[in-house]
ROBA-878653 format. One line per field, with one value per atom (N, C-alpha, C): residue number from 1; residue in three letters; atom name; z, y negated, x. Coordinates in steps of 0.001 Angstrom, whole numbers. Layout:
# residues N
i = (NUM ...)
aa = (ALA ...)
at = (CA ...)
c3 = (Z ...)
c2 = (Y ...)
c1 = (X ...)
# end
This chain:
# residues 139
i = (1 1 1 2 2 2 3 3 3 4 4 4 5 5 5 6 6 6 7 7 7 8 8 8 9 9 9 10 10 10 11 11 11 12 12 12 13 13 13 14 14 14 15 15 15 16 16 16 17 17 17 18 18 18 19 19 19 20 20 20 21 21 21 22 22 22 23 23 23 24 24 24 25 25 25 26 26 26 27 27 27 28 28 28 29 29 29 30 30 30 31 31 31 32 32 32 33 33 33 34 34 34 35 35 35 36 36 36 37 37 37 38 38 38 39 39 39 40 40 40 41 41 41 42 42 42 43 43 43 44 44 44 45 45 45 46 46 46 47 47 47 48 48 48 49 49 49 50 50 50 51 51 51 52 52 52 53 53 53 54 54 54 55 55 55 56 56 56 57 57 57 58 58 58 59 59 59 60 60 60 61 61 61 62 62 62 63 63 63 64 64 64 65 65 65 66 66 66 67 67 67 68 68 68 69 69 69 70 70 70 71 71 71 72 72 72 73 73 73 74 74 74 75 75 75 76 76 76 77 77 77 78 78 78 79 79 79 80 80 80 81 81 81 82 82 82 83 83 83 84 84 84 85 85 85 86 86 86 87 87 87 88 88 88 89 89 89 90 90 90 91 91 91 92 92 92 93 93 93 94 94 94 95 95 95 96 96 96 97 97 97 98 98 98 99 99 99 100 100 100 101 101 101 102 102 102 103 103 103 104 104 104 105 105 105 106 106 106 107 107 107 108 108 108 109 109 109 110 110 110 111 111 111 112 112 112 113 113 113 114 114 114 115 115 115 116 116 116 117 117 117 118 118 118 119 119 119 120 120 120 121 121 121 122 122 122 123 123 123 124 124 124 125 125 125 126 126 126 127 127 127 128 128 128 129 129 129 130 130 130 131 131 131 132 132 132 133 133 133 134 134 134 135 135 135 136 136 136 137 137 137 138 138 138 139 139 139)
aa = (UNK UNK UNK UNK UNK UNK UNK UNK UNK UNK UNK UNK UNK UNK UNK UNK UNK UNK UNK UNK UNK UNK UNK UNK UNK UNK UNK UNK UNK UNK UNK UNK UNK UNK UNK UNK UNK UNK UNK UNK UNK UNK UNK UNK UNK UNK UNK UNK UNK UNK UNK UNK UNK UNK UNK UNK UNK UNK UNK UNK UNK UNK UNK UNK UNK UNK UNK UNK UNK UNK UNK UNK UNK UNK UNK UNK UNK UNK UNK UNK UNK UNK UNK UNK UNK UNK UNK UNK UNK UNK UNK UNK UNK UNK UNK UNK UNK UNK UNK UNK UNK UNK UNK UNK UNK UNK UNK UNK UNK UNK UNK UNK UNK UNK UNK UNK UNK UNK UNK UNK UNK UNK UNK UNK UNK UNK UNK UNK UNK UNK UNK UNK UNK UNK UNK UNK UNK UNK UNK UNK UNK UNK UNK UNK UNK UNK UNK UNK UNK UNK UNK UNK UNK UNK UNK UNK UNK UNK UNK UNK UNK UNK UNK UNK UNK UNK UNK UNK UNK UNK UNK UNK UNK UNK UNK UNK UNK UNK UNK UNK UNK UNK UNK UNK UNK UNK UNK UNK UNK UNK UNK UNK UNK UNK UNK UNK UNK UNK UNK UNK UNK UNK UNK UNK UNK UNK UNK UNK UNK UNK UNK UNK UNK UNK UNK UNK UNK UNK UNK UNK UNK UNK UNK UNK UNK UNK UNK UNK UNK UNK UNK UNK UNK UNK UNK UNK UNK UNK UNK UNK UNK UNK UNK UNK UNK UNK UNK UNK UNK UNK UNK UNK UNK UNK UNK UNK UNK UNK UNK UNK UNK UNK UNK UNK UNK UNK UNK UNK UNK UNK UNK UNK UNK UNK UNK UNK UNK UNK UNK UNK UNK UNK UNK UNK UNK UNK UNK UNK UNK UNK UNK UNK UNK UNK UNK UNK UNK UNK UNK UNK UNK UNK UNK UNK UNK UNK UNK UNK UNK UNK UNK UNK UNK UNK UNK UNK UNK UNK UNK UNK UNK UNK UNK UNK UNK UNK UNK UNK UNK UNK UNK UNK UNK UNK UNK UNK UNK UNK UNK UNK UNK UNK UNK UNK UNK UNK UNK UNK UNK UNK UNK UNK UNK UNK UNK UNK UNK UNK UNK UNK UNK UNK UNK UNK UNK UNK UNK UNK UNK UNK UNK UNK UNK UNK UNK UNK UNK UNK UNK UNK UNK UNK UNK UNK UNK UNK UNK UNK UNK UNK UNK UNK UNK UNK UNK UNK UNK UNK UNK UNK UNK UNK UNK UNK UNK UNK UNK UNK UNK UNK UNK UNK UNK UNK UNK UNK UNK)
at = (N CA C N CA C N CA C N CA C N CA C N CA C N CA C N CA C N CA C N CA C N CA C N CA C N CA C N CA C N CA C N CA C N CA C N CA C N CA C N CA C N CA C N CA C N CA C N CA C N CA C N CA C N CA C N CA C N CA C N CA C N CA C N CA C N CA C N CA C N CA C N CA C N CA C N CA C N CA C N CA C N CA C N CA C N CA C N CA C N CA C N CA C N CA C N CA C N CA C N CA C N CA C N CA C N CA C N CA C N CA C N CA C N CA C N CA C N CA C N CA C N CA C N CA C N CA C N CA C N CA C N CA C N CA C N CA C N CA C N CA C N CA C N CA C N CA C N CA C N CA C N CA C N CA C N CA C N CA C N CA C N CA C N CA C N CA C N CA C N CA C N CA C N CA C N CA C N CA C N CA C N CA C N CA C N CA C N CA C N CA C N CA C N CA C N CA C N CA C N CA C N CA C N CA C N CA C N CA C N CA C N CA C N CA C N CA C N CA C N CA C N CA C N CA C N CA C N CA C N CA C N CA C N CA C N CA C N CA C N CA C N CA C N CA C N CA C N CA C N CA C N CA C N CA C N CA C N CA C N CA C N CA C N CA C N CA C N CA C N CA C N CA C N CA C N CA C N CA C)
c3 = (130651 130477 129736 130061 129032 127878 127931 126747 125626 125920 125182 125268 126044 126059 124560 124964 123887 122683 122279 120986 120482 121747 120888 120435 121102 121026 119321 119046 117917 116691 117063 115773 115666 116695 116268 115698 116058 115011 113956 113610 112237 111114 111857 110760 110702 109807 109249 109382 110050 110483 109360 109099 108035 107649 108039 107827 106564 107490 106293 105036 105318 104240 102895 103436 102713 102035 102767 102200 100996 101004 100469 99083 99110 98266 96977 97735 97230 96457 96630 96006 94972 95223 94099 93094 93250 92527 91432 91785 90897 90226 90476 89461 88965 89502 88196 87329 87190 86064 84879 85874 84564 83965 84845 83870 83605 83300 82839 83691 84731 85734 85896 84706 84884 85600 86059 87169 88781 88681 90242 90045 88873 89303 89421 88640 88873 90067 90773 92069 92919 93132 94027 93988 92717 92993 92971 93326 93732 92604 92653 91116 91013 92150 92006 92412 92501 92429 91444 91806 91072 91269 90146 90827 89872 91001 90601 90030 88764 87818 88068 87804 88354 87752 86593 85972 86082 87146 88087 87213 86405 85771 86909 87210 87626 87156 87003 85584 86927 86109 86589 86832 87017 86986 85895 84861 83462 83298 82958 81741 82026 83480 83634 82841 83145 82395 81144 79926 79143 78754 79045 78744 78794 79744 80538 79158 79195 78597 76920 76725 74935 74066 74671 73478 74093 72761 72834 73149 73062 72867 73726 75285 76550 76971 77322 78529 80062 80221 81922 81880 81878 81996 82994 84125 85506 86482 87484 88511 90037 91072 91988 93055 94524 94859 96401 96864 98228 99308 100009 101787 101578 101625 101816 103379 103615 105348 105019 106347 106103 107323 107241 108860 108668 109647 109424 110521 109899 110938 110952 111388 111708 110525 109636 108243 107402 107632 106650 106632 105623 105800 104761 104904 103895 103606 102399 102111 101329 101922 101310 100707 99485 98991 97798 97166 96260 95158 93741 92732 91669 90995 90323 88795 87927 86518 85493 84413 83256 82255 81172 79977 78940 78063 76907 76788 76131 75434 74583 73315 72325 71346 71737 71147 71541 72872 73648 74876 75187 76345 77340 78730 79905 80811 81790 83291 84199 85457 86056 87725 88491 89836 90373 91459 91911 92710 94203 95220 95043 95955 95843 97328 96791 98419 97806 98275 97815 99424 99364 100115 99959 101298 101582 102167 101849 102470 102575 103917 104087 103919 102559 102699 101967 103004 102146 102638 104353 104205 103579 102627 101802 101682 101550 101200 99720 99699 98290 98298 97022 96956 96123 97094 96403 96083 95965 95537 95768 94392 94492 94357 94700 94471 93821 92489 92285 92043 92680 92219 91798 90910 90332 91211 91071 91924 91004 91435 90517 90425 89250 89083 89623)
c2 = (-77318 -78744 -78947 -78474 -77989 -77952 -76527 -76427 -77505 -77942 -78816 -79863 -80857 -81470 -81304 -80809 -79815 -79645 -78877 -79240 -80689 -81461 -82883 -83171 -83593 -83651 -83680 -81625 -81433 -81609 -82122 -82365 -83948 -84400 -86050 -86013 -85420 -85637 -84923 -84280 -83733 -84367 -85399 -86436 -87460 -87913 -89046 -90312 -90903 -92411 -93076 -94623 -95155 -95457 -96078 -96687 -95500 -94519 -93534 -93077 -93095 -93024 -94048 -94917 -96148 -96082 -96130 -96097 -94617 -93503 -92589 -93178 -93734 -94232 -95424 -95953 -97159 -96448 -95118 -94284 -93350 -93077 -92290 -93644 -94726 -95797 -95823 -96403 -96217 -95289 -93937 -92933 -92692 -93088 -93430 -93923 -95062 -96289 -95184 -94933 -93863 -93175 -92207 -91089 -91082 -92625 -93280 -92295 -92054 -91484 -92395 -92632 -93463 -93255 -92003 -91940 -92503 -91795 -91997 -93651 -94661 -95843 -96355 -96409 -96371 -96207 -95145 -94702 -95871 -95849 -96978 -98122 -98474 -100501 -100385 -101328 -101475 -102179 -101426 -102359 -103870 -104561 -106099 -106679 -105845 -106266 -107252 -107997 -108919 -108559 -109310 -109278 -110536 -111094 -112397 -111850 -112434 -111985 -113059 -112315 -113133 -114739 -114596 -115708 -117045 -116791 -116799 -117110 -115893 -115260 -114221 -114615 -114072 -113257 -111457 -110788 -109594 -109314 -108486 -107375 -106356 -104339 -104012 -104433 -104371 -104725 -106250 -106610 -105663 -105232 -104758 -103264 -102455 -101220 -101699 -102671 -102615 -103201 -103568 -103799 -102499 -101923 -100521 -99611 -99127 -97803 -98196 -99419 -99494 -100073 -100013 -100703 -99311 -99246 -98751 -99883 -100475 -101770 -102680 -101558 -101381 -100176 -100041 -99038 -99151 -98090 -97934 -96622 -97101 -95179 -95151 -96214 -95658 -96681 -96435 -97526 -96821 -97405 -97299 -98514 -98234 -98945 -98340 -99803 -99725 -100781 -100847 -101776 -102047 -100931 -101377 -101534 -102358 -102196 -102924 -101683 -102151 -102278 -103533 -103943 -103577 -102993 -102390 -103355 -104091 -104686 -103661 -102877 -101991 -101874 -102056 -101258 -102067 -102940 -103618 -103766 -103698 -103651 -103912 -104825 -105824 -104529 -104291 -103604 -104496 -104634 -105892 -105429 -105102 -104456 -104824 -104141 -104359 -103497 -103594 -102788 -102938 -101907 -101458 -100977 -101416 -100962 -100929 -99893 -100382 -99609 -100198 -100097 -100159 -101102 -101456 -102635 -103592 -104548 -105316 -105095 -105020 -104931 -103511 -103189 -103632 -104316 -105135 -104172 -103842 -102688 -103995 -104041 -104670 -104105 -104976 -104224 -105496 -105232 -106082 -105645 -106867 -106673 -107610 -106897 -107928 -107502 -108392 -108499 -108406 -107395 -107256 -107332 -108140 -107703 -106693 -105925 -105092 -105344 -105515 -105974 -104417 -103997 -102501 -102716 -102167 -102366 -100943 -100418 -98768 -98808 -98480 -98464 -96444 -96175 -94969 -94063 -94288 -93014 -93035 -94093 -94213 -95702 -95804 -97181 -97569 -98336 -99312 -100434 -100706 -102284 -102841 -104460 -105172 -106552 -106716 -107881 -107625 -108019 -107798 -109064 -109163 -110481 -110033 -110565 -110173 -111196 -111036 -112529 -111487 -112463 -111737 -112011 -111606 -111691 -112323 -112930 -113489 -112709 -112526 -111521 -111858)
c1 = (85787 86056 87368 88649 89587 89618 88962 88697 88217 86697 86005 87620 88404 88822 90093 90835 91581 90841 89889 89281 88964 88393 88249 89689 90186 91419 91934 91671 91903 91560 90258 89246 90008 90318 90495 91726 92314 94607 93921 92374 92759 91957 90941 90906 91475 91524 92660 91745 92775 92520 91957 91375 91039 92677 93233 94881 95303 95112 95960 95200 94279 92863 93292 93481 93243 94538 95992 97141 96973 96598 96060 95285 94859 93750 94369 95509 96148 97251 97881 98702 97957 97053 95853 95681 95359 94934 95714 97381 98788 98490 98339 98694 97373 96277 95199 95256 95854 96031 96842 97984 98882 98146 97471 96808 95644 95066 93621 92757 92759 91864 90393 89569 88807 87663 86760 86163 86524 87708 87969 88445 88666 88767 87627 86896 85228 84788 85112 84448 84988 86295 86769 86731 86894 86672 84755 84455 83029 82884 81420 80568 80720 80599 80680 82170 83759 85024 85334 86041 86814 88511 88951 90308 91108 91832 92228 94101 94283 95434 96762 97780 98627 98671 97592 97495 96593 96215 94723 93352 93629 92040 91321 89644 88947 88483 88618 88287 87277 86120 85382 85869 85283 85704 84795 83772 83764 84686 84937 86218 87209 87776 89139 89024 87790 87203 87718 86897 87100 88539 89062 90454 91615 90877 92032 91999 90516 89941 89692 89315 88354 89599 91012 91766 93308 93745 95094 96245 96193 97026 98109 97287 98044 97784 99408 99511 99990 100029 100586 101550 102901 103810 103895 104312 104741 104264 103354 103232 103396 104351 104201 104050 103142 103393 103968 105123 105443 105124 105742 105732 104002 102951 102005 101816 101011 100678 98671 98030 96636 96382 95920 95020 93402 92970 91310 90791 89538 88354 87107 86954 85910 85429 84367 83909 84920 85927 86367 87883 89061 90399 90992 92127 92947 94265 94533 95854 96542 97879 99218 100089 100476 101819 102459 103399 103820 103929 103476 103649 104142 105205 106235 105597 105496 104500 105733 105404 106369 105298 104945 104304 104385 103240 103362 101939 102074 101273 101179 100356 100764 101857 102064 103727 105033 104731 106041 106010 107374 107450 108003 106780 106845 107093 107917 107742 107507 106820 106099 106267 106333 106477 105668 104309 103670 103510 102700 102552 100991 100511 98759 98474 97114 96035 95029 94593 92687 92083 91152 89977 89542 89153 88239 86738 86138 84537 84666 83620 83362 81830 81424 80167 79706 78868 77914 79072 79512 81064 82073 82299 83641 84201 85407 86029 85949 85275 86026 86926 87168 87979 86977 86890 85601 86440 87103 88301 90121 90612 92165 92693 93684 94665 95871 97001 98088 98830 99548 100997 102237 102943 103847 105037 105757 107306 107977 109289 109916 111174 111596 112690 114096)
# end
C-alpha cells in the first residue's frame, strides 16, 4: 500500500500541471514569432482564433499567417513575455501578461509593449489559444 502510495505520488509531481503547461507554451509562443516557428504556431492557435489588435482590428489566424510569413516587410528580433499568471477552468484557461517586442515594419525599427489575454481550450489532449486580446501600454 506504500508502496503503490509513493509511486502515485511520483507519477503526479512528474507531470506538469496545466498552469505550467500553459505558462510553457506562452514562452515557446514569443520565441516562435522570432524564429518564424510557423508549424508550432499553427499547431497552437486554433484554426478558428481570432485575435483582437491593439487597434481593435479583429484579424483571423489566416490573415495573422499571412501577414507573419507572406511579406518581408515585418519582423520580430526579440519578444519576451512576463507577469504572466493563468487561471484554469477545467478544459479551459485565461493567460494575462505582458509582452516586450522590438522589430521592424516597413523599414521603421519598432518596439512595442502590450498587455495580452490568450484564451486556452484543451481539446484532443492539448491546449490551444482560440482568442487573444492586446492592448498596448502606454510608454
Amino acid at each position: 500500500m506504500a508502496l503503490t502510495t509513493c509511486l502515485g505520488a511520483l507519477a503526479t509531481a512528474q507531470k506538469p500541471d496545466a498552469v505550467s503547461v500553459i505558462l510553457d507554451l506562452e514562452h515557446r509562443l514569443a520565441r516562435a514569432w522570432v524564429t518564424r516557428d510557423r508549424p508550432f504556431i499553427e499547431d497552437l492557435l486554433a484554426s478558428d482564433w481570432t485575435v483582437t489588435d491593439p487597434s481593435g482590428r479583429i484579424l483571423t489566424r489566416p490573415q495573422v499567417i499571412e501577414e507573419t510569413f507572406s511579406s518581408a516587410e515585418r519582423t520580430i528580433d526579440t519578444m519576451v513575455v512576463d507577469d504572466v499568471k493563468v487561471r484554469v477552468f477545467g478544459t479551459a484557461a485565461v493567460a494575462t501578461g505582458r509582452t516586450r517586442a522590438t522589430g521592424s515594419y516597413q523599414g521603421r525599427v519598432v518596439s512595442v509593449v502590450l498587455r495580452f489575454t490568450d484564451v486556452f481550450v484543451r481539446r484532443s489532449g492539448r491546449w490551444q489559444i482560440v482568442t487573444s486580446h492586446g492592448s498596448a501600454v502606454a510608454p
